[in-house]
PANULUM-439948 format. One line per field, with one value per atom (N, C-alpha, C, O): residue number from 1; residue in three letters; chain; atom name; x, y, z. Coordinates in Angstrom, 3 decimals, padded with zeros to 6 digits. Atoms other than C-alpha are relative to their C-alpha. Example, Ala and Ser with C-alpha at 12.3 -4.5 7.8 and 13.67 -1.06 7.14 Angstrom:
<pts>
i [1; 1; 1; 1; 2; 2; 2; 2];
aa [ala; ala; ala; ala; ser; ser; ser; ser];
ch [A; A; A; A; A; A; A; A];
at [N; CA; C; O; N; CA; C; O];
px [000.890; 012.300; 000.900; 001.936; -000.820; 013.670; -000.770; -000.261];
py [-001.190; -004.500; 001.200; 001.181; -001.190; -001.060; 001.090; 002.198];
pz [000.000; 007.800; 000.000; 000.665; -000.060; 007.140; 000.730; 000.899];
</pts>
This chain:
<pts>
i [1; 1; 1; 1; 2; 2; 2; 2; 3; 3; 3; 3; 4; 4; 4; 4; 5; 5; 5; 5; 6; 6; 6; 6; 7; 7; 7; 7; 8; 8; 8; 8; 9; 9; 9; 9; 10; 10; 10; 10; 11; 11; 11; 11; 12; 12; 12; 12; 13; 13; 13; 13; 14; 14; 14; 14; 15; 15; 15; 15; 16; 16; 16; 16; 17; 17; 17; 17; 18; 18; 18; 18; 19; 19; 19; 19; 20; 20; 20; 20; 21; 21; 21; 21; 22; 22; 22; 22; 23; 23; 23; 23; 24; 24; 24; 24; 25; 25; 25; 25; 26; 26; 26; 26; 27; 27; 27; 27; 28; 28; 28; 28; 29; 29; 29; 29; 30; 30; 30; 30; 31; 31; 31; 31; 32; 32; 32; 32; 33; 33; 33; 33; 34; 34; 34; 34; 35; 35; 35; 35; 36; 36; 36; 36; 37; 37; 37; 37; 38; 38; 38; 38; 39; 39; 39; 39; 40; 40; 40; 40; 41; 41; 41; 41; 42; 42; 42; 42; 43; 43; 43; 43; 44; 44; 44; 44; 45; 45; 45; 45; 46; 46; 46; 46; 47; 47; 47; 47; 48; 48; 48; 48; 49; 49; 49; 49; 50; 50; 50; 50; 51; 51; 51; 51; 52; 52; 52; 52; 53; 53; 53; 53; 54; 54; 54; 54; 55; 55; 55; 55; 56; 56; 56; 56; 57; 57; 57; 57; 58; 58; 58; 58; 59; 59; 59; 59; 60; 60; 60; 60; 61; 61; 61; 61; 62; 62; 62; 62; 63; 63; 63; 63; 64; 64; 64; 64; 65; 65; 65; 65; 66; 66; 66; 66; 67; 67; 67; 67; 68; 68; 68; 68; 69; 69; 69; 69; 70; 70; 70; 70; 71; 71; 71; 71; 72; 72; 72; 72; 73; 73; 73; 73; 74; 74; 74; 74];
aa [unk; unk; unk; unk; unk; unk; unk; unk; unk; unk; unk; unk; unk; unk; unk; unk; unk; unk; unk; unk; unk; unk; unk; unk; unk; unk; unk; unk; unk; unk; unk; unk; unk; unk; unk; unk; unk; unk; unk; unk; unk; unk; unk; unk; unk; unk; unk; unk; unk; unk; unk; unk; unk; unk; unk; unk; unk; unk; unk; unk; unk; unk; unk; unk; unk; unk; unk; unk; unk; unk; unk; unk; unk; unk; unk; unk; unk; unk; unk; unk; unk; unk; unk; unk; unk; unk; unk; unk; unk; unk; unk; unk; unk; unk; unk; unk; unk; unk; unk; unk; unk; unk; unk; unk; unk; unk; unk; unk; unk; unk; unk; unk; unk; unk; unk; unk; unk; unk; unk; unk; unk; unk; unk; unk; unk; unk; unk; unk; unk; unk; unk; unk; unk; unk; unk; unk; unk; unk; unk; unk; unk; unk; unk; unk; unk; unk; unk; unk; unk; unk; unk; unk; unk; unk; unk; unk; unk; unk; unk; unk; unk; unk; unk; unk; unk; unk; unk; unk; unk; unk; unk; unk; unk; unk; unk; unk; unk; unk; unk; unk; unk; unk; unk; unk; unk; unk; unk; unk; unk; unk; unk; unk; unk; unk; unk; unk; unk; unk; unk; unk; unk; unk; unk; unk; unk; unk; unk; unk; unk; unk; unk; unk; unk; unk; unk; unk; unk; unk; unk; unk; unk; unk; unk; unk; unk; unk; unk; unk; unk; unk; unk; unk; unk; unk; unk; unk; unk; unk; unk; unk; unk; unk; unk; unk; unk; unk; unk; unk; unk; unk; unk; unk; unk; unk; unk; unk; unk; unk; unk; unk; unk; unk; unk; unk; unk; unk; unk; unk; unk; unk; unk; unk; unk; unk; unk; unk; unk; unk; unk; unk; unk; unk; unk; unk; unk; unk; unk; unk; unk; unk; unk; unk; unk; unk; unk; unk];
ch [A; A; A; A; A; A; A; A; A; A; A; A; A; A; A; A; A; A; A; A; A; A; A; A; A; A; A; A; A; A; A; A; A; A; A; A; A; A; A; A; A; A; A; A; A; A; A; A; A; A; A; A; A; A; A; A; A; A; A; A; A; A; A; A; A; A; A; A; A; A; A; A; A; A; A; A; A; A; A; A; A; A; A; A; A; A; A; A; A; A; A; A; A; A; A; A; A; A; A; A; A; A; A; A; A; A; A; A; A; A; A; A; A; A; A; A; A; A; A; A; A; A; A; A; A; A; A; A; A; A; A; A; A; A; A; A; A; A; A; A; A; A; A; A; A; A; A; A; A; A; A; A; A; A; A; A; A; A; A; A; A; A; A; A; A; A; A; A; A; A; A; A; A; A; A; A; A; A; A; A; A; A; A; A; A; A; A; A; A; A; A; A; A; A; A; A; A; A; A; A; A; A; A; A; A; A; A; A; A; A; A; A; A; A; A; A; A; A; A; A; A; A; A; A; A; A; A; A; A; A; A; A; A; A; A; A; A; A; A; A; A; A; A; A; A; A; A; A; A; A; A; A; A; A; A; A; A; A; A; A; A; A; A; A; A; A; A; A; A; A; A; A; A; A; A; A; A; A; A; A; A; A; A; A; A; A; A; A; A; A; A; A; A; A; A; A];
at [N; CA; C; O; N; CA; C; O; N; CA; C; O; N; CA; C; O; N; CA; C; O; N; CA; C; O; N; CA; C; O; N; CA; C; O; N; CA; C; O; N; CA; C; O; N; CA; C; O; N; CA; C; O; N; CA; C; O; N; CA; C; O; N; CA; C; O; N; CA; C; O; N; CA; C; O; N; CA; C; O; N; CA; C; O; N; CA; C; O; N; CA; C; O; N; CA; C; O; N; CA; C; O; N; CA; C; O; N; CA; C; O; N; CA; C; O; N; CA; C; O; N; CA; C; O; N; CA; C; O; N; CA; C; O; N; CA; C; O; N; CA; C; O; N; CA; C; O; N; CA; C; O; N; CA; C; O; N; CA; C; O; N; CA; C; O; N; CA; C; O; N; CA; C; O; N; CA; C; O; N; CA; C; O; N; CA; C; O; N; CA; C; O; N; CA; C; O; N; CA; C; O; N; CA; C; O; N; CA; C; O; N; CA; C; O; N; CA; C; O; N; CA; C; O; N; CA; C; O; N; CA; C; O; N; CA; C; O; N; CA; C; O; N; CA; C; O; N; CA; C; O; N; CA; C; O; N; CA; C; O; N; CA; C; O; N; CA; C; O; N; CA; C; O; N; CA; C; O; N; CA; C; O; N; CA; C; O; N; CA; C; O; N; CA; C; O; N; CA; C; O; N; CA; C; O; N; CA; C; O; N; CA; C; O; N; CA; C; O; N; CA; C; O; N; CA; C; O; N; CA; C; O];
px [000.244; 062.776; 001.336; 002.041; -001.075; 065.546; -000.099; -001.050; 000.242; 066.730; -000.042; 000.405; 000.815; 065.360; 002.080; 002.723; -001.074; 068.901; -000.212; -001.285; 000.169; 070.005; -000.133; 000.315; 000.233; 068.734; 000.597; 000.625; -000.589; 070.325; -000.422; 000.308; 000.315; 068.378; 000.446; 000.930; -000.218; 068.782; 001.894; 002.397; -001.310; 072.616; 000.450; 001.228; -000.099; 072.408; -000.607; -000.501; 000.064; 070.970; 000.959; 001.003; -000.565; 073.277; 001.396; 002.381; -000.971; 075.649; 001.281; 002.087; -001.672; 078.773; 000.447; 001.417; -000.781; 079.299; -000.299; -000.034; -000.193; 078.625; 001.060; 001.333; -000.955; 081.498; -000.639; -001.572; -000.121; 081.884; -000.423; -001.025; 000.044; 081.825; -001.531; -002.150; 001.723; 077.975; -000.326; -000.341; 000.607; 076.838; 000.105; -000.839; -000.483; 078.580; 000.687; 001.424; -000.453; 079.702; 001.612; 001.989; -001.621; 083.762; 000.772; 001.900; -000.787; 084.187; -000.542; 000.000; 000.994; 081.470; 001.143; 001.315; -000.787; 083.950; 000.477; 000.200; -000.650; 086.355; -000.775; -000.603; 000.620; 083.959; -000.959; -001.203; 000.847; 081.443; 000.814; 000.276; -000.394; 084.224; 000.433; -000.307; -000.031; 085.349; -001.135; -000.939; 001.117; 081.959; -000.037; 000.361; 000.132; 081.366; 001.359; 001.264; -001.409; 085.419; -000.373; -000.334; -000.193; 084.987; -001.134; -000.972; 001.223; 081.733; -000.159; -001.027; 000.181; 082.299; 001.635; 001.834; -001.277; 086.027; 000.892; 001.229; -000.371; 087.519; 001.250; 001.288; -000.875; 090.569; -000.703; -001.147; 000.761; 089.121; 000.850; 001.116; 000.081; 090.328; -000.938; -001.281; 000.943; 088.193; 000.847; 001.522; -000.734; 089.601; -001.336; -002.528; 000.505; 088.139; -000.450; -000.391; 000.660; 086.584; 001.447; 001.493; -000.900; 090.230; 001.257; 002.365; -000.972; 091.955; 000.495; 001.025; -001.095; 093.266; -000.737; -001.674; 000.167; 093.172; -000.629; -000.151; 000.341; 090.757; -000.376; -000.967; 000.217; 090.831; 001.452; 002.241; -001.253; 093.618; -000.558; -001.644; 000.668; 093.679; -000.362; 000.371; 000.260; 091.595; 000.272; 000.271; -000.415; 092.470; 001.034; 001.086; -001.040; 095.352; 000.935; 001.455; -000.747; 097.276; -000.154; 000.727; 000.818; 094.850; -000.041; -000.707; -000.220; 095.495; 001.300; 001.461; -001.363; 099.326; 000.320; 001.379; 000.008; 098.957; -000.397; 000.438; 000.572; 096.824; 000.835; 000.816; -000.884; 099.463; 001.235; 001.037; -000.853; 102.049; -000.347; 000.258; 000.403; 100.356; 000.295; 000.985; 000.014; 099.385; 001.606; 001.894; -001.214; 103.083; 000.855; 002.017; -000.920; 104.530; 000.938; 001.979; -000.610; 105.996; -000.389; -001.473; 000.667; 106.418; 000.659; 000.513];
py [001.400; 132.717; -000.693; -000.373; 000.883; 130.125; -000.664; -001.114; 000.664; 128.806; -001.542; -001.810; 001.478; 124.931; -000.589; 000.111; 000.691; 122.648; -000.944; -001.426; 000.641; 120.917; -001.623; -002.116; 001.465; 117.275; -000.967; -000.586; 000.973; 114.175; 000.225; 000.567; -000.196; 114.366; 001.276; 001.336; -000.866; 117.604; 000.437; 000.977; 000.283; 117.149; -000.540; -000.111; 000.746; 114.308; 000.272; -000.425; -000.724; 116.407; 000.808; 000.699; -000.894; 118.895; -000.941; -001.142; 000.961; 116.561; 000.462; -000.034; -000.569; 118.548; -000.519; -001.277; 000.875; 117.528; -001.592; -002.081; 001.342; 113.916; -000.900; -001.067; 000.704; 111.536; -001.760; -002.204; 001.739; 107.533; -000.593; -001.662; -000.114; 107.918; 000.196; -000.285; -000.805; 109.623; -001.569; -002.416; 001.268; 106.513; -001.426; -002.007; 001.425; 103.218; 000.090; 001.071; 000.114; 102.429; -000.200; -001.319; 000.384; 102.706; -001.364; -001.801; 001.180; 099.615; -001.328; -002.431; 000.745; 097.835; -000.159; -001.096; 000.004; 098.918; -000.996; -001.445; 001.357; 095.935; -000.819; -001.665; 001.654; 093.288; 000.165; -000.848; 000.278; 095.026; 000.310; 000.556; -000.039; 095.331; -001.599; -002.277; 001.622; 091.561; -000.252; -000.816; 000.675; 090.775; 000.271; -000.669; 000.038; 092.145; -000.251; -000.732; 000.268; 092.154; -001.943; -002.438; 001.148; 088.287; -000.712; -001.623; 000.022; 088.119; 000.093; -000.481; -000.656; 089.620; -000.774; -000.936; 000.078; 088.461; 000.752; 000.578; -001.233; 091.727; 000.326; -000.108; -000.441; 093.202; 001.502; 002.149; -001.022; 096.019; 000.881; 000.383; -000.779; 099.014; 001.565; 002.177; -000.698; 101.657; 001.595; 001.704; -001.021; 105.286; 001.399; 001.142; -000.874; 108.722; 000.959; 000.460; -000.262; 111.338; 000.892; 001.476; -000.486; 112.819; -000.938; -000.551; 000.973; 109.648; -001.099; -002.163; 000.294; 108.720; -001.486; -001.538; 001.257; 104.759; 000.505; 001.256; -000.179; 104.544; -001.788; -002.124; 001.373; 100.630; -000.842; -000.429; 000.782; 097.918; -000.887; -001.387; 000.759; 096.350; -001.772; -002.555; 001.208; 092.972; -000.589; 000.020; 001.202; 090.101; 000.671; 000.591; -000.722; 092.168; -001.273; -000.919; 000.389; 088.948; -000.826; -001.600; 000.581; 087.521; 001.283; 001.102; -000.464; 090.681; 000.611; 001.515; 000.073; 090.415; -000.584; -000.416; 000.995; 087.139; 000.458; 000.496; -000.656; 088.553; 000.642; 000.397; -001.032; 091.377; -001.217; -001.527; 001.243; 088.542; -000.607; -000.558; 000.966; 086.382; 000.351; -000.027; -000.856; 088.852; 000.576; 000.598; -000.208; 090.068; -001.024; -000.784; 001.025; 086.848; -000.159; -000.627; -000.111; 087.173; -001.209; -001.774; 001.307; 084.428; 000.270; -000.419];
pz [000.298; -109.773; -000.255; -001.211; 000.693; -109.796; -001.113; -001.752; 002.030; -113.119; 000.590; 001.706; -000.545; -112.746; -000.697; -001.479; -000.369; -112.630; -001.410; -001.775; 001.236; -116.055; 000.716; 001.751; -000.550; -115.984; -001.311; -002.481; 000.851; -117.716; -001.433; -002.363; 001.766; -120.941; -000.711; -001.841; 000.759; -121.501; -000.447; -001.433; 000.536; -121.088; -000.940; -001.792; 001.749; -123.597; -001.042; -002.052; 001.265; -125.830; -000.620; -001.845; 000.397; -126.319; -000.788; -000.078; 000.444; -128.726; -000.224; -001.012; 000.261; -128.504; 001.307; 001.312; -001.405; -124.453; 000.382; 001.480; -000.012; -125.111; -000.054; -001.243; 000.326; -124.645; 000.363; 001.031; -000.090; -124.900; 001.553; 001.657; -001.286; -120.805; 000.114; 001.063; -000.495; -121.166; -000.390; 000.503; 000.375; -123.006; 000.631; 001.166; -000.758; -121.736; 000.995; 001.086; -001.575; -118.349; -000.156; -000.503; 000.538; -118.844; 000.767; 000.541; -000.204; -116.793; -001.030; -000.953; 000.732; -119.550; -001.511; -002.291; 001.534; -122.520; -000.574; -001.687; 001.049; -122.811; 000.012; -000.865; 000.116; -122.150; -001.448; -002.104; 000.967; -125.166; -001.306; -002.385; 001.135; -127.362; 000.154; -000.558; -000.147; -126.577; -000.533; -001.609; 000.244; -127.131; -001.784; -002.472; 000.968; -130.518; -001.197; -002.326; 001.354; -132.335; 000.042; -001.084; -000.094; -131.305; -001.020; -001.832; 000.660; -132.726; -001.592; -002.251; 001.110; -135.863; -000.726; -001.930; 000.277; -135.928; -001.157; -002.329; 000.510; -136.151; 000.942; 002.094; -001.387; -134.312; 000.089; -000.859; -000.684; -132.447; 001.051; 002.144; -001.072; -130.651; 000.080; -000.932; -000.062; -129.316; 000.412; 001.436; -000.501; -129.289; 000.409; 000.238; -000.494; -127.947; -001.378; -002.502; 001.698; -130.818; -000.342; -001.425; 000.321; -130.441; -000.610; -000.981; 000.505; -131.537; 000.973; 000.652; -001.035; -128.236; 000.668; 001.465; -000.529; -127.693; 001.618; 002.468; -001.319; -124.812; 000.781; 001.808; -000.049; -125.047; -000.516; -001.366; 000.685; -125.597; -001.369; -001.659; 001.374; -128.992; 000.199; 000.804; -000.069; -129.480; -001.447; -002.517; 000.936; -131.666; -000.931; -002.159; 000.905; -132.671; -000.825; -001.883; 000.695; -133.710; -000.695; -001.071; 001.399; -136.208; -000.699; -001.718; 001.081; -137.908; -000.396; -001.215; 000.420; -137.824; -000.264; -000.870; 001.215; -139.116; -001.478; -002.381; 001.121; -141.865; -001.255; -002.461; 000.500; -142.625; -000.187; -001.362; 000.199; -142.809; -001.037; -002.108; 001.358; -144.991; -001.527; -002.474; 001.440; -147.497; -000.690; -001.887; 000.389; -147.413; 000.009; -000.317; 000.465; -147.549; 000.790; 000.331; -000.719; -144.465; 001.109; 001.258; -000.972; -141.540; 001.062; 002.071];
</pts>
């Protein structure tokens, strides 16, 4: 008997080979982080579960104003 061929769900079950890639479409990324840092007005970057920026940073310079301010810096 052949062993029956793993199918999508049961891949996304197994939560150790899940990445950011299984879930959202990687060309979908910047537009749904645009969508929500803007939303929320947040600077936003999105990294991998190893750390590794997998997105460019948003509204990075409303929070280097921020860091400025607070330090008294201009």
């Amino acid at each position: 008997m052949n062993k029956p061929e793993q199918t999508n769900d049961q891949h996304l079950s197994d939560s150790h080979n899940i990445t950011f890639n299984d879930v959202i479409f990687r060309p979908d990324i910047p537009l749904l982080q645009n969508l929500i840092a803007n939303a929320h007005g947040v600077t936003s970057i999105i990294t991998d579960t190893n750390g590794n920026p997998i997105t460019r940073p948003i509204n990075k310079d409303e929070l280097i104003a921020m860091i400025h301010k607070y330090f008294g810096q201009q």
